[in-house]
N, C-alpha and C positions, 0 to 999 in steps of 0.2 A: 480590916477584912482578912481572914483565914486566907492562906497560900495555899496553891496545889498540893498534894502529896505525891510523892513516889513511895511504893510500897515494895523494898527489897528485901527477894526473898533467896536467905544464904543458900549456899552451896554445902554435899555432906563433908565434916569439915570444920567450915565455913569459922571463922572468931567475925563478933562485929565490926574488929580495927579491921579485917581485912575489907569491908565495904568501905571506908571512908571514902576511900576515891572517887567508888560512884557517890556518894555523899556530896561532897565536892562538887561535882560533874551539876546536879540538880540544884543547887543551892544557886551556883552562879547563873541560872534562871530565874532566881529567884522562886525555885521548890524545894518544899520540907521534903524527911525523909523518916518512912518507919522501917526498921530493920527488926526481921525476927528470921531465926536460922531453927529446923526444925531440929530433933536430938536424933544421931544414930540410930538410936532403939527404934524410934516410931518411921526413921526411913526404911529401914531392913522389914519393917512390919507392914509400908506399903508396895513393897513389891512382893507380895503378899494377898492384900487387900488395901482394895479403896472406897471412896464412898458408892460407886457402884454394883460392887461386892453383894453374894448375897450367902454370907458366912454366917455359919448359929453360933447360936451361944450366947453366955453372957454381954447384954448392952445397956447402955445409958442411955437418958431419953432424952431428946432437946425439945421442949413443945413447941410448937407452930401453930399458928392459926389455920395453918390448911393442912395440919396431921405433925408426923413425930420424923425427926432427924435420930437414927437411931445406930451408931456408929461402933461395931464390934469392938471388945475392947483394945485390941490390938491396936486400932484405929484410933484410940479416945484422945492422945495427946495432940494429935495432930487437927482431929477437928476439931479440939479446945482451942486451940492455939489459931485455927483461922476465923473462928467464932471471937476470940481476942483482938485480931487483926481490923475484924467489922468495928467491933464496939468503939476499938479505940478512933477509925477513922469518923465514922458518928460525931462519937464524945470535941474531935476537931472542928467538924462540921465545916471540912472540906470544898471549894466547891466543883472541884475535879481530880481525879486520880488516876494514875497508873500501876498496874504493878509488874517489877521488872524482877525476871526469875532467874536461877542461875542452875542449872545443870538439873539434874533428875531429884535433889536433893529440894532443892525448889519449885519443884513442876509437881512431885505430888504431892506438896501444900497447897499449890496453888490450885489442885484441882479442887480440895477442898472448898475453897473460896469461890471458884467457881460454880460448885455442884450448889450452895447456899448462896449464892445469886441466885442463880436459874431455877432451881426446885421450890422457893418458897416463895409463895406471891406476894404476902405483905411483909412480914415479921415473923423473927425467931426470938426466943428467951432463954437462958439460963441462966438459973438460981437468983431470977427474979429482976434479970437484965435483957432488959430489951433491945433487938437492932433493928430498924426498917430498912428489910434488905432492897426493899424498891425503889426506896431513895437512892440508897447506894448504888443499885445497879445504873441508874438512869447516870451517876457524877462520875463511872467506870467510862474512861476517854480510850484508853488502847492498855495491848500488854506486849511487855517486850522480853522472847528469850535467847538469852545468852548461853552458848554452850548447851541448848536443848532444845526439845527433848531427847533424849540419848537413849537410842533404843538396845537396849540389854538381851536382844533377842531369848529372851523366858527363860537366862541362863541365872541358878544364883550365883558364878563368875561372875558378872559384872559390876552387881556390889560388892565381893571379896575385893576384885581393882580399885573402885572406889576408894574403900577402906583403908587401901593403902597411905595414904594421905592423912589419917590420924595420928595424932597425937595426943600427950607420952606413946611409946611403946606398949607399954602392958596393957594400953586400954587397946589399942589397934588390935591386939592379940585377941583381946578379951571379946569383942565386936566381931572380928572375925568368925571367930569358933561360932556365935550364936549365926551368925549367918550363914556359914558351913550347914546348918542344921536343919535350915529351911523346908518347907516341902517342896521341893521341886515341881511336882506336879499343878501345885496350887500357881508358883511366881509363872509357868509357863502361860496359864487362863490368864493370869491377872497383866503378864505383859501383852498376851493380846487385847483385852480391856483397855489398857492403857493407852496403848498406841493407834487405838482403833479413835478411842477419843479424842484424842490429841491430832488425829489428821481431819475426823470428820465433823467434830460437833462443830454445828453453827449458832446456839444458844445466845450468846453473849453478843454476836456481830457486831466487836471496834476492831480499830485496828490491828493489823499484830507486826513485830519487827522481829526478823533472827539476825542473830549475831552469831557468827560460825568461821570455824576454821578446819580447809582441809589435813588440817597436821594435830587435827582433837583426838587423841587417843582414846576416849572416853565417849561423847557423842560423834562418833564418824560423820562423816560430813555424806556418803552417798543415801543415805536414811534417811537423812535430813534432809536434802536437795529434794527428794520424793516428796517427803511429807510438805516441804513448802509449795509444792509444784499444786499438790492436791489440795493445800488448801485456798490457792488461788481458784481453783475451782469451784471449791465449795463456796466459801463467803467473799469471791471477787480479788482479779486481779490489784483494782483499786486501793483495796483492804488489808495487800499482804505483802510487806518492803524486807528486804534481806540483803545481808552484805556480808560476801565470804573474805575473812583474814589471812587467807591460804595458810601461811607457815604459824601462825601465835598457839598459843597449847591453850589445853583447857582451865574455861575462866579467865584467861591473862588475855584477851585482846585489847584492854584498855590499856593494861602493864605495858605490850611493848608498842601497840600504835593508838597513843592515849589522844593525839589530833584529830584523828581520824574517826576514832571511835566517837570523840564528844560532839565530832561534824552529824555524825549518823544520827545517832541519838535525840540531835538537839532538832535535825530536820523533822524527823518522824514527831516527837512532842509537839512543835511548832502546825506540823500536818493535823494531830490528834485534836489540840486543842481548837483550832479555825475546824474542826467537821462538828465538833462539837457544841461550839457557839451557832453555827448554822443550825443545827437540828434544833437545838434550844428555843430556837425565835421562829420555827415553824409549829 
């Protein structure tokens, strides 16, 4: 029988070695893991636009049976890439999943994943591959973020910070300057979109887990305390588990309190999974 999946999604950044750990962390559950980290380019181009975006121009077309996923080209790699995410958990044939995100880097892949849950009611295709996203939605058990969402308040500063953390040099350089270049007016619309969704949609209703510390230099932890606060509201106290690391930096709360971390973790799974055998047999 196929095992669960966890589906993690890097940080900007992000190398695969550096997820082993959570690799690790699931395995010794006995769940697989799919790791896909999205590229610079297409993160700097979703504080920008996302799939809620309603930017012109040049697009690709994804057909659906209930109309077209039509994603600005700016946008294209990133919704390939969670249109890839689907297929592949399909192709496992899974019979439950999570997917666990890691900083802003991760969050606007995952909305994509999200937005192709929710917007399409039976199936999408491209280039003659088919997903049932309703299968899928229904085997989606919870999600859990780490170090997110980090609200960048509509600044393009907060990806330049970001950025700082690439490597070589000359490409951090190189990143930079395109992000320097942004339209500022657009990333300010697109962080309020962003954040507006991130505290209020209730689409999906699983569970959800934040992982946060107030010494995150990068998602601050009082934007965050709000946005969890709010979405106990929206989709239920029930629904929504968080646990602050006070001093660990961003991304590393497994790095320096990896007990702790695997405790939290493996509660929240263990919770996701029993709601989810429940609704099953109702």
């Amino acid at each position: 029988m196929s095992r669960p999946v966890a589906v993690l999604l890097g940080w900007l950044g992000c190398q695969p070695k550096n997820l082993r750990r959570f690799v690790d962390v699931y395995n010794s559950r006995g769940w697989d893991s799919i790791i896909r980290v999205a590229s610079p380019e297409s993160v700097i181009a979703a504080i920008q636009e996302g799939p809620g975006s309603s930017q012109l121009g040049s697009h690709i077309n994804m057909q659906s049976r209930s109309g077209y996923l039509q994603p600005p080209v700016l946008t294209k790699d990133m919704c390939l890439q969670a249109f890839d995410i689907l297929h592949e958990l399909q192709s496992r044939k899974c019979p439950q999943y999570v997917v666990h995100v890691f900083s802003n880097g991760g969050c606007f892949l995952w909305e994509w994943i999200a937005h192709m849950l929710v917007q399409q009611h039976q199936s999408i295709a491209w280039n003659d591959i088919s997903v049932d996203v309703r299968a899928l939605r229904d085997r989606l058990i919870g999600s859990i973020f780490d170090s997110s969402p980090a609200n960048y308040e509509g600044r393009p500063i907060g990806i330049v910070a970001a950025l700082q953390h690439i490597t070589p040099t000359t490409e951090k350089n190189r990143l930079i300057e395109i992000a320097k270049n942004v339209d500022a007016s657009r990333v300010n619309k697109r962080h309020d979109e962003f954040w507006n969704k991130m505290t209020y949609d209730r689409q999906l209703g699983v569970p959800e887990l934040y992982l946060y510390s107030e010494n995150d230099q990068l998602a601050v932890h009082k934007p965050l305390q709000k946005l969890i606060q709010n979405r106990e509201e929206v989709v239920g106290k029930e629904n929504v588990f968080a646990h602050n690391f006070i001093d660990s930096e961003h991304c590393a709360h497994l790095l320096k309190y990896p007990k702790q971390y695997d405790f939290e973790l493996g509660k929240f799974v263990a919770i996701c999974s029993s709601k989810h055998t429940i609704t099953s047999k109702l």
